[in-house]
N, CA, C and O atoms as a CHARMM CRD file, in Angstrom:
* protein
*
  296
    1    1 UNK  N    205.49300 -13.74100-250.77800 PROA 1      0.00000
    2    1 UNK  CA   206.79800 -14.36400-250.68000 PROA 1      0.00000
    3    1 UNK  C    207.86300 -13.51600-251.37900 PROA 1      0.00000
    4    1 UNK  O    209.03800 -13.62800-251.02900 PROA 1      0.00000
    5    2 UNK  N    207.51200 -12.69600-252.32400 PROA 2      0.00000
    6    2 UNK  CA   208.67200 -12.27300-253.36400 PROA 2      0.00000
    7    2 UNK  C    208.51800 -10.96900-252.47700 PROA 2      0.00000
    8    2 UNK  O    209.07400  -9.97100-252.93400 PROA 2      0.00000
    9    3 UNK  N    207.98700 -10.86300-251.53200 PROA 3      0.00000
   10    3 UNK  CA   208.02800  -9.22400-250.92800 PROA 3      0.00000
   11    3 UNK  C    209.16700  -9.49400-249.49300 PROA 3      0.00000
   12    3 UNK  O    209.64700  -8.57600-248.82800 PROA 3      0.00000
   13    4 UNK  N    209.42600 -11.01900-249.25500 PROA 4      0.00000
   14    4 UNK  CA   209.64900 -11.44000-248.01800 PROA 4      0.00000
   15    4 UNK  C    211.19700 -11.15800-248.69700 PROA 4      0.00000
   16    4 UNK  O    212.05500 -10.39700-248.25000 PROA 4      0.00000
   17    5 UNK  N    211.28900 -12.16400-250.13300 PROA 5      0.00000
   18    5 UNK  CA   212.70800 -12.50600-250.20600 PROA 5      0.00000
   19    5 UNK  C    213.18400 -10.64000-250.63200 PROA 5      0.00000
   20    5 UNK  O    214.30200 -10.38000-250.18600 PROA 5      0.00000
   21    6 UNK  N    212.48900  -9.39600-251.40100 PROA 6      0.00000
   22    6 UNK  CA   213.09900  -8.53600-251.58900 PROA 6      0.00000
   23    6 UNK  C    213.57400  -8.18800-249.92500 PROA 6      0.00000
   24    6 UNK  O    214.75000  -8.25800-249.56800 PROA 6      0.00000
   25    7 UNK  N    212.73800  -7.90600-249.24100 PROA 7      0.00000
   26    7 UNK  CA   212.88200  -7.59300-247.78100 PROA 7      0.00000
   27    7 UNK  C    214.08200  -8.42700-247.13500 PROA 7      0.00000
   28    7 UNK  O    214.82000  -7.64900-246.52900 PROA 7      0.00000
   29    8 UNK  N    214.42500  -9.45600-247.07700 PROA 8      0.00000
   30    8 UNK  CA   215.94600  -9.98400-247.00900 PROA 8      0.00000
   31    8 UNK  C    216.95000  -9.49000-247.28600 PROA 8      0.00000
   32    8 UNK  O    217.99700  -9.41300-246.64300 PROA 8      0.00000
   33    9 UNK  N    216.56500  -8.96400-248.70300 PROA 9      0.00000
   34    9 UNK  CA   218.00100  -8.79800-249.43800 PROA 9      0.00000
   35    9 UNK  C    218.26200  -7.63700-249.03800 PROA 9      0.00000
   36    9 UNK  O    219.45500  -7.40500-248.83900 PROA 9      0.00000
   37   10 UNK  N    217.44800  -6.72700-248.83000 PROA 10     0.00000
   38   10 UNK  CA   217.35400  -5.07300-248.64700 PROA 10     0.00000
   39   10 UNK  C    218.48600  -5.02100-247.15800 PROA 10     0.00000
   40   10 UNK  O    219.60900  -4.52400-247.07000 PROA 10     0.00000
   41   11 UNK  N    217.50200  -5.87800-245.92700 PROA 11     0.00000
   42   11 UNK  CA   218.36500  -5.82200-244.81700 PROA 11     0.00000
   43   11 UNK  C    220.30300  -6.30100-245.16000 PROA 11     0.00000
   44   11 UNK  O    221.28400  -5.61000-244.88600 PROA 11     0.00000
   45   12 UNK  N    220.27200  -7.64900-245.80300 PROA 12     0.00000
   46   12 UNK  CA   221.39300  -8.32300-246.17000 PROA 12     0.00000
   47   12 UNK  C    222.53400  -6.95900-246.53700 PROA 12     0.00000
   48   12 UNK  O    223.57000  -6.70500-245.92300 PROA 12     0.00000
   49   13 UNK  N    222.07300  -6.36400-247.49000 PROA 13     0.00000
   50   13 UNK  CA   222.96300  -5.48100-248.37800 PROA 13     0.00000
   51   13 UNK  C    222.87800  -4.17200-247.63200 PROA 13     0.00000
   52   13 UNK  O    223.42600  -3.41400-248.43300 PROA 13     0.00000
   53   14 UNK  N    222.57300  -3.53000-246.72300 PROA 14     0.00000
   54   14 UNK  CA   222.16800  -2.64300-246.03000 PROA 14     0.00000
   55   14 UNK  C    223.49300  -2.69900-244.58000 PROA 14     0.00000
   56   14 UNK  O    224.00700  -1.68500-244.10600 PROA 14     0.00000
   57   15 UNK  N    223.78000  -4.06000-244.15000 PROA 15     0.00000
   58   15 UNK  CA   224.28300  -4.08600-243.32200 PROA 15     0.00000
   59   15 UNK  C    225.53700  -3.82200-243.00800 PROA 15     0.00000
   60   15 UNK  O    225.95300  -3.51400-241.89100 PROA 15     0.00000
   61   16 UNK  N    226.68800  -4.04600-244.85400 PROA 16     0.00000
   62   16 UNK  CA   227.44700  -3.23100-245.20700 PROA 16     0.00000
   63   16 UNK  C    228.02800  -1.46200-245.04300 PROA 16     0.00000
   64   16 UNK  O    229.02700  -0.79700-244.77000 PROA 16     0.00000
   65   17 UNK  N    226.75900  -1.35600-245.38500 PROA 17     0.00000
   66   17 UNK  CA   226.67300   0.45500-245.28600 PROA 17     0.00000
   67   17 UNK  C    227.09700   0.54800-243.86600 PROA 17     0.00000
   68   17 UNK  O    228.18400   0.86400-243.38300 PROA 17     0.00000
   69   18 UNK  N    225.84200   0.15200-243.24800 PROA 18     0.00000
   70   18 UNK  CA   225.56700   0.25100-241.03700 PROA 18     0.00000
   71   18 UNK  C    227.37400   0.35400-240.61400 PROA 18     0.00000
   72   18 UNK  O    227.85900   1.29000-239.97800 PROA 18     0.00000
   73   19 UNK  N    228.38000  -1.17900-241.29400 PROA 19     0.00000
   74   19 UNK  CA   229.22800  -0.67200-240.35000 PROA 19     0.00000
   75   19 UNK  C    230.66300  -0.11500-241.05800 PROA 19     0.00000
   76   19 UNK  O    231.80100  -0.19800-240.59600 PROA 19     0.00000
   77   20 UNK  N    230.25000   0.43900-242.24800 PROA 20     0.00000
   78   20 UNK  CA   231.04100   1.87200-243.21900 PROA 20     0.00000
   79   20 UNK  C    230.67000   2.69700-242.55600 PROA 20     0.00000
   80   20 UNK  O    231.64700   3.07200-241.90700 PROA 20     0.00000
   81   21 UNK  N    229.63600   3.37400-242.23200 PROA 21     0.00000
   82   21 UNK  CA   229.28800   4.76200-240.87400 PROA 21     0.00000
   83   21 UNK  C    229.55300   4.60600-239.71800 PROA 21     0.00000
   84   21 UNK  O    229.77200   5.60400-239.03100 PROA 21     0.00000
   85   22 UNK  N    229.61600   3.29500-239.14600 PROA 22     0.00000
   86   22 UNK  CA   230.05600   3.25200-237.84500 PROA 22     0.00000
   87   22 UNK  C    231.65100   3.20100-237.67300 PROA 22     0.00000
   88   22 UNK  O    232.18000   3.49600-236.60100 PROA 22     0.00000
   89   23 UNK  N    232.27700   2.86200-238.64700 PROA 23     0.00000
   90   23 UNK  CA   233.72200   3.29700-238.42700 PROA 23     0.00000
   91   23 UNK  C    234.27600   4.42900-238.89200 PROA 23     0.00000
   92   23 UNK  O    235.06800   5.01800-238.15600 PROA 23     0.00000
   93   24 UNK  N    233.97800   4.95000-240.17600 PROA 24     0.00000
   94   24 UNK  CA   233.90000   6.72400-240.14700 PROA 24     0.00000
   95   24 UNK  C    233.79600   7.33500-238.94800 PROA 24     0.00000
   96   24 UNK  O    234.81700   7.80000-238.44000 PROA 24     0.00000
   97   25 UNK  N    232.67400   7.43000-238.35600 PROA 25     0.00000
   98   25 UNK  CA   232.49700   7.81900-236.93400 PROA 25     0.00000
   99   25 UNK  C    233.54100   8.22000-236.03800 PROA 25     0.00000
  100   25 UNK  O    233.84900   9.35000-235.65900 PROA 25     0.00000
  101   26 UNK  N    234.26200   6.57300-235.63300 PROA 26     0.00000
  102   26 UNK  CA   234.36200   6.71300-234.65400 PROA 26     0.00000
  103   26 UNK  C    236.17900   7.65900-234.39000 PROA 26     0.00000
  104   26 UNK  O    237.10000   7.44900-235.17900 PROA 26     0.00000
  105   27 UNK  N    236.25900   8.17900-233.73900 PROA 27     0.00000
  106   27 UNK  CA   237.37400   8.97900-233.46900 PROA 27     0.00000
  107   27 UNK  C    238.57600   7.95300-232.83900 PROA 27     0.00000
  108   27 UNK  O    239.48200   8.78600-232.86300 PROA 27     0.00000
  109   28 UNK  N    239.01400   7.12200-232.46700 PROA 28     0.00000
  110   28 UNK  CA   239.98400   6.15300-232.61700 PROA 28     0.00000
  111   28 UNK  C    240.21900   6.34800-230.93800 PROA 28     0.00000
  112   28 UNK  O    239.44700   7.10800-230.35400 PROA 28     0.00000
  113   29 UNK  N    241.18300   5.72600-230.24500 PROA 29     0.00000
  114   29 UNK  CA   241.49800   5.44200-228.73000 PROA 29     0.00000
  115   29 UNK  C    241.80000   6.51900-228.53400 PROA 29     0.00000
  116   29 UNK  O    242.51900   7.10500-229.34300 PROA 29     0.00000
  117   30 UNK  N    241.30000   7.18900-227.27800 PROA 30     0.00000
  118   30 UNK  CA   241.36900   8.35800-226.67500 PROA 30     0.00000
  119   30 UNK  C    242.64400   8.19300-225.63600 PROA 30     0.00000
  120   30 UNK  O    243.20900   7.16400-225.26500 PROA 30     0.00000
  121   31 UNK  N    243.01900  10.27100-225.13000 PROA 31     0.00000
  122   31 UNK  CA   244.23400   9.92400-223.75300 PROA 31     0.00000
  123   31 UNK  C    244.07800   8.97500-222.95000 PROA 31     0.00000
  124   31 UNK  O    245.08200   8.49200-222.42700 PROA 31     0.00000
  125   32 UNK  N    242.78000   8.46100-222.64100 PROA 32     0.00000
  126   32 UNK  CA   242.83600   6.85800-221.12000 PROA 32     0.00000
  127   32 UNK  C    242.78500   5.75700-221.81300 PROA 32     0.00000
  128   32 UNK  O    243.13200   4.78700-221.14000 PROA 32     0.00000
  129   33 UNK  N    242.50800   5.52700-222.82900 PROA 33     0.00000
  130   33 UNK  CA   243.10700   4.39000-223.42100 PROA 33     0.00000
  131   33 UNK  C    244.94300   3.92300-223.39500 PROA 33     0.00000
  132   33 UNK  O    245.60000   2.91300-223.14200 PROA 33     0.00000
  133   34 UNK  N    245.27000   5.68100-223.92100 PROA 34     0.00000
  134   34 UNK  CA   246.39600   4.93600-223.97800 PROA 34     0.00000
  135   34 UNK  C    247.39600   5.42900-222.37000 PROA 34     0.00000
  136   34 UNK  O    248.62700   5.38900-222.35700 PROA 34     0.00000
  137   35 UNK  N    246.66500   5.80400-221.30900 PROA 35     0.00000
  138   35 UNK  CA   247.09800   5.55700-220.01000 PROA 35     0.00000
  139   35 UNK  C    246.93400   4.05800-219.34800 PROA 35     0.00000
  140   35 UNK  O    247.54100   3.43900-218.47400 PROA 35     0.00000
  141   36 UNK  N    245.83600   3.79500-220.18400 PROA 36     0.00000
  142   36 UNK  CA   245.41400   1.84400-219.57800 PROA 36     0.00000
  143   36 UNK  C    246.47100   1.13200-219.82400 PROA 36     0.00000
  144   36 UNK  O    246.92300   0.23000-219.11800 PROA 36     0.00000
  145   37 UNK  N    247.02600   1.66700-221.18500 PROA 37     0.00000
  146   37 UNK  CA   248.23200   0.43900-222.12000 PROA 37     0.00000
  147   37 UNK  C    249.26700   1.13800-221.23500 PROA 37     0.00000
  148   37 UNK  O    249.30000   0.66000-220.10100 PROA 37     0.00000
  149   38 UNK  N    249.98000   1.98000-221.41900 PROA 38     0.00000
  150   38 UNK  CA   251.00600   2.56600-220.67200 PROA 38     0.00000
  151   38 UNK  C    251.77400   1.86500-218.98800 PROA 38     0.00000
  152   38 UNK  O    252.84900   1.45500-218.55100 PROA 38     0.00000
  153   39 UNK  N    250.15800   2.13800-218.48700 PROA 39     0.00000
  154   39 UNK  CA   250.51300   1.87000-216.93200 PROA 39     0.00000
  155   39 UNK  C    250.33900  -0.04600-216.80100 PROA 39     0.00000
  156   39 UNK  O    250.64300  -0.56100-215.72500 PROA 39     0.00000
  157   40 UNK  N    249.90800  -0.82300-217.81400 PROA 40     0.00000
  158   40 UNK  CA   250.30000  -2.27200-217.67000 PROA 40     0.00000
  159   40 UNK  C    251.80800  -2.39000-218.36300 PROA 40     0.00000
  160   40 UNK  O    252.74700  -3.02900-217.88700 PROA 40     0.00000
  161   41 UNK  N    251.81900  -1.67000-219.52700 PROA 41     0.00000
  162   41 UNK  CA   253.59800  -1.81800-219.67900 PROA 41     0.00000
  163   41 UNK  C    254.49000  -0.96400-218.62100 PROA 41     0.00000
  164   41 UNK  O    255.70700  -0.81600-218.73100 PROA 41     0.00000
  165   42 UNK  N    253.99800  -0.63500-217.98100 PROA 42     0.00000
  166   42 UNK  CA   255.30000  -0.11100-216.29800 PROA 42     0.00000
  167   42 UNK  C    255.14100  -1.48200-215.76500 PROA 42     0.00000
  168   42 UNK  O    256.11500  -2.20100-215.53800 PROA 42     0.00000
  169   43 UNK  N    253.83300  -1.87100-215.55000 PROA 43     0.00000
  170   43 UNK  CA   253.91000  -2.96400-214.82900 PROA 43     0.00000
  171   43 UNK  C    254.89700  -4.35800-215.29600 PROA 43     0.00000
  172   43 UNK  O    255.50100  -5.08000-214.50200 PROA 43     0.00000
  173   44 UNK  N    254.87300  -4.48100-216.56400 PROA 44     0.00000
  174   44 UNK  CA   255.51100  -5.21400-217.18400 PROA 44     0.00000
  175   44 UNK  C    256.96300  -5.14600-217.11900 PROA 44     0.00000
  176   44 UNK  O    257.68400  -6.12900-216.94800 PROA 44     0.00000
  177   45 UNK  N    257.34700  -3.99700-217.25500 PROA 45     0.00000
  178   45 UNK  CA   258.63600  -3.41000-217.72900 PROA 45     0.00000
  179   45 UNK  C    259.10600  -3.37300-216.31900 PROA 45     0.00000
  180   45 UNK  O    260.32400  -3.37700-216.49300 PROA 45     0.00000
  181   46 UNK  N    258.93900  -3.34300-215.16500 PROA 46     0.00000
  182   46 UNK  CA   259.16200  -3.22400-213.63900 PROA 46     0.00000
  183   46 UNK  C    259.35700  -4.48900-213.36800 PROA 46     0.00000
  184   46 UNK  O    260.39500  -4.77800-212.77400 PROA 46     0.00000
  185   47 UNK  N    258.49000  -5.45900-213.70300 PROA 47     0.00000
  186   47 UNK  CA   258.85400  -7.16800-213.70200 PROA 47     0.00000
  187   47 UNK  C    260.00200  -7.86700-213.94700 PROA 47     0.00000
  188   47 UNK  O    260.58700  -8.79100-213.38200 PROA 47     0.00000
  189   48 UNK  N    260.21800  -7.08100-215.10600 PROA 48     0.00000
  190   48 UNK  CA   261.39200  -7.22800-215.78400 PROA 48     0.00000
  191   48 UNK  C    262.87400  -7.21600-215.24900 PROA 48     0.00000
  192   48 UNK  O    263.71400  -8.08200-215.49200 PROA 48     0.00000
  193   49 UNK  N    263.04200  -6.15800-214.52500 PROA 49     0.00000
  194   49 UNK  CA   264.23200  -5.66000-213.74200 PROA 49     0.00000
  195   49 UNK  C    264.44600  -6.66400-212.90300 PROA 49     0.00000
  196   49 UNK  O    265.60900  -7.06400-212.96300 PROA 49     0.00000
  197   50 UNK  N    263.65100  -7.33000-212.00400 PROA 50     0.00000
  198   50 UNK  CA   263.72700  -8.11300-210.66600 PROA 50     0.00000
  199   50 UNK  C    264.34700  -9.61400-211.78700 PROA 50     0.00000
  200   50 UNK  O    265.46800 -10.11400-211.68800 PROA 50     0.00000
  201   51 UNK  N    263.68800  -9.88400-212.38500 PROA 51     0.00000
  202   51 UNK  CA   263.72100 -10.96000-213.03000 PROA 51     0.00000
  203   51 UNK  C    264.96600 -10.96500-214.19500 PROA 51     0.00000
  204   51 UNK  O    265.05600 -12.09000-214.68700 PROA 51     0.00000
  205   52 UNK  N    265.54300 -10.40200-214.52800 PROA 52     0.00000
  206   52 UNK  CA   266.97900 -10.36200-215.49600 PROA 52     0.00000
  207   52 UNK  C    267.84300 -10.00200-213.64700 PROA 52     0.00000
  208   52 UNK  O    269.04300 -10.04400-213.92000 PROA 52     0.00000
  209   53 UNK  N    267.74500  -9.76300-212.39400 PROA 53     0.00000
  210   53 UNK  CA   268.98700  -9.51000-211.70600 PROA 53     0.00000
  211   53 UNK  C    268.54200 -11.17100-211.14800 PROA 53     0.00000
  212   53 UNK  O    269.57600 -11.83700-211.11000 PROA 53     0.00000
  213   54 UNK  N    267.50000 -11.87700-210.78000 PROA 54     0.00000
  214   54 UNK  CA   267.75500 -13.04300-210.69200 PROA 54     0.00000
  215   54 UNK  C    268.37000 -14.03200-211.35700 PROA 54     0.00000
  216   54 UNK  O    269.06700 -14.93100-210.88700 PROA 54     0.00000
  217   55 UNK  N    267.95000 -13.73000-212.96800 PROA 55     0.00000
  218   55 UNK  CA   268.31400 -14.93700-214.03900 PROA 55     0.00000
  219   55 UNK  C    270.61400 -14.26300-213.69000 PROA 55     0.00000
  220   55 UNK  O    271.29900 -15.28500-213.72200 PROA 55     0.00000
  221   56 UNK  N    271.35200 -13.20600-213.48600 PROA 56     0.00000
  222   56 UNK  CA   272.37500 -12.98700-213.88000 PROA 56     0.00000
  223   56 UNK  C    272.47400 -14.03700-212.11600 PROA 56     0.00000
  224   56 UNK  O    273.20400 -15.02300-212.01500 PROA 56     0.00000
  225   57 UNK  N    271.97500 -13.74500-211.45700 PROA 57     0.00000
  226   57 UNK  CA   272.23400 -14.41500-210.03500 PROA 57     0.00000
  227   57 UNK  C    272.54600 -15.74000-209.70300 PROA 57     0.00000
  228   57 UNK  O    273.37800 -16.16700-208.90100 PROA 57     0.00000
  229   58 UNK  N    271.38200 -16.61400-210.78500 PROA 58     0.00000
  230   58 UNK  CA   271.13300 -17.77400-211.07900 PROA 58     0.00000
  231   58 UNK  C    272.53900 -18.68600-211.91500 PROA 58     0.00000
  232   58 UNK  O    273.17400 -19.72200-211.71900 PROA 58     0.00000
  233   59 UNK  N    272.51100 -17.44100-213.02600 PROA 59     0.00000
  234   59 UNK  CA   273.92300 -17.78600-213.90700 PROA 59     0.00000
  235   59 UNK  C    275.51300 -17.73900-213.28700 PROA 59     0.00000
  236   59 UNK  O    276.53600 -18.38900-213.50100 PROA 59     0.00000
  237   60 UNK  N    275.12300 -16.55000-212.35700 PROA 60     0.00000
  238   60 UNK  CA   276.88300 -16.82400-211.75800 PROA 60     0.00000
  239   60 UNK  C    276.80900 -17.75100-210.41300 PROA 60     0.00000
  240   60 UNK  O    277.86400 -17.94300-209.80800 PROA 60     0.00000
  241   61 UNK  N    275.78800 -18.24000-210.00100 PROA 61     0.00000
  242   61 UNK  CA   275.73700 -19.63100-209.19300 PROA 61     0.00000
  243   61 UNK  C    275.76200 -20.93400-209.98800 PROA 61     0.00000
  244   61 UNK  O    276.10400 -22.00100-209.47800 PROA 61     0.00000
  245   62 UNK  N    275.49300 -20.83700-210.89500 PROA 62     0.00000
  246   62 UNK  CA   275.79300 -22.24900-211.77400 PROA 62     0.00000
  247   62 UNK  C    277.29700 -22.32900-212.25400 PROA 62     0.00000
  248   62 UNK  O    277.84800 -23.42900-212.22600 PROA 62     0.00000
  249   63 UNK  N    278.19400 -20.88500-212.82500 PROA 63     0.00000
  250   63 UNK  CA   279.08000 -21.23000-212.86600 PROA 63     0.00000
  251   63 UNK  C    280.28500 -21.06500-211.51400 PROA 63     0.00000
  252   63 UNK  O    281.35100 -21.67600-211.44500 PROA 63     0.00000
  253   64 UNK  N    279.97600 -20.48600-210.93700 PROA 64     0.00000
  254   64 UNK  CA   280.52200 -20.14800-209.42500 PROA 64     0.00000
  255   64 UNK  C    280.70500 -21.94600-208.85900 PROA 64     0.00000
  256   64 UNK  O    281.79400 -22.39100-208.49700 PROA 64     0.00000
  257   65 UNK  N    279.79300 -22.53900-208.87900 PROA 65     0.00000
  258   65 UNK  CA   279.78400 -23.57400-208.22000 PROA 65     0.00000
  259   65 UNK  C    280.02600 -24.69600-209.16900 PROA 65     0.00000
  260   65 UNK  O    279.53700 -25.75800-208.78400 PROA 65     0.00000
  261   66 UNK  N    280.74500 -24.74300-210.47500 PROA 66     0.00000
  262   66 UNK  CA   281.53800 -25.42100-210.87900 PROA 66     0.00000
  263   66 UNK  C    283.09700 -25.11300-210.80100 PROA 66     0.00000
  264   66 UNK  O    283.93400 -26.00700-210.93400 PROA 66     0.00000
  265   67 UNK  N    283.45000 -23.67400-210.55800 PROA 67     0.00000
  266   67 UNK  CA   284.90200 -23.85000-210.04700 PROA 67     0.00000
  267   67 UNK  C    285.31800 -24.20000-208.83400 PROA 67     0.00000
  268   67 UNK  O    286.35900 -24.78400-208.53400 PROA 67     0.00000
  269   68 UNK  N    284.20600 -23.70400-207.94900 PROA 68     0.00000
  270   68 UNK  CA   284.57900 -24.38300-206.68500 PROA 68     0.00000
  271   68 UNK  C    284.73700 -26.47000-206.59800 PROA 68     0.00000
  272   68 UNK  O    285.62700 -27.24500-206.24800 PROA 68     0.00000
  273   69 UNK  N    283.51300 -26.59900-207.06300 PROA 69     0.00000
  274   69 UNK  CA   284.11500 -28.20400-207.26700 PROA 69     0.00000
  275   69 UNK  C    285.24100 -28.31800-207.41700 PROA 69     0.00000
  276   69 UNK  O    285.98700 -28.88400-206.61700 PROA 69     0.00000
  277   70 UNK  N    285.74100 -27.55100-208.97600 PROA 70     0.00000
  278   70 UNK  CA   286.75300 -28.13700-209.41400 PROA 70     0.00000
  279   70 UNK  C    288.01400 -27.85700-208.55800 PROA 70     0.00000
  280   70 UNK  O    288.98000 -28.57000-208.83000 PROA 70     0.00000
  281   71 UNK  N    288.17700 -26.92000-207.54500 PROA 71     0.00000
  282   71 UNK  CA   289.46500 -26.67800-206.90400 PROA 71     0.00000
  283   71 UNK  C    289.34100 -27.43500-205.74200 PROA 71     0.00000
  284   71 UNK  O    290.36200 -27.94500-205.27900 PROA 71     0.00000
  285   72 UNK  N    288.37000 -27.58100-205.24100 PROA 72     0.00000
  286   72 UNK  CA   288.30500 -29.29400-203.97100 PROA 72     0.00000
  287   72 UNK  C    288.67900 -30.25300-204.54900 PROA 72     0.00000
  288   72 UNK  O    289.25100 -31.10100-203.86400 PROA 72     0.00000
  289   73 UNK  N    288.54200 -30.46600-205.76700 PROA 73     0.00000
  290   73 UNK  CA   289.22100 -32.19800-206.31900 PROA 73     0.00000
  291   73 UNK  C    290.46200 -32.14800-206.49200 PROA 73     0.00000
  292   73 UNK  O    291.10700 -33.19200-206.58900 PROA 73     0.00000
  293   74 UNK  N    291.19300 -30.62800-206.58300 PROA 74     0.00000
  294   74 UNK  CA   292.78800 -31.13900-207.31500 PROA 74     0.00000
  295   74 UNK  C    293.03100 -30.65700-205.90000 PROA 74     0.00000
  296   74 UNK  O    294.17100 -30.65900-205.43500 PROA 74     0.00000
């Protein structure tokens, strides 16, 4: 039993180390990583354009069509 619980502890405290070397290692996001991120922010950023000339479209029809009311009533 006292060979079971050293054998626990050994793995337990060991597992620390495992992922201190595995991030040393590793060399960080490579050029296609950051072509993956890139080409979803075009995609994003392209969305964008269509959607700010609707919202200005939207805005000068809301106020567009309160002056017109107002010059049919007087």
């Amino acid at each position: 039993m006292k060979t079971m619980k050293l054998l626990a502890a050994m793995i337990v405290s060991s597992t620390s180390v495992v992922y201190a070397a595995a991030s040393a290692q590793s060399e960080g996001a490579g050029i296609l990583t950051y072509f993956f991120i890139g080409f979803f922010a075009l995609i994003i950023v392209s969305q964008l354009v269509p959607a700010m000339i609707l919202f200005v479209g939207m805005v000068k029809g809301l106020f567009a069509g309160q002056e017109k009311n107002a010059t049919k009533n007087n």
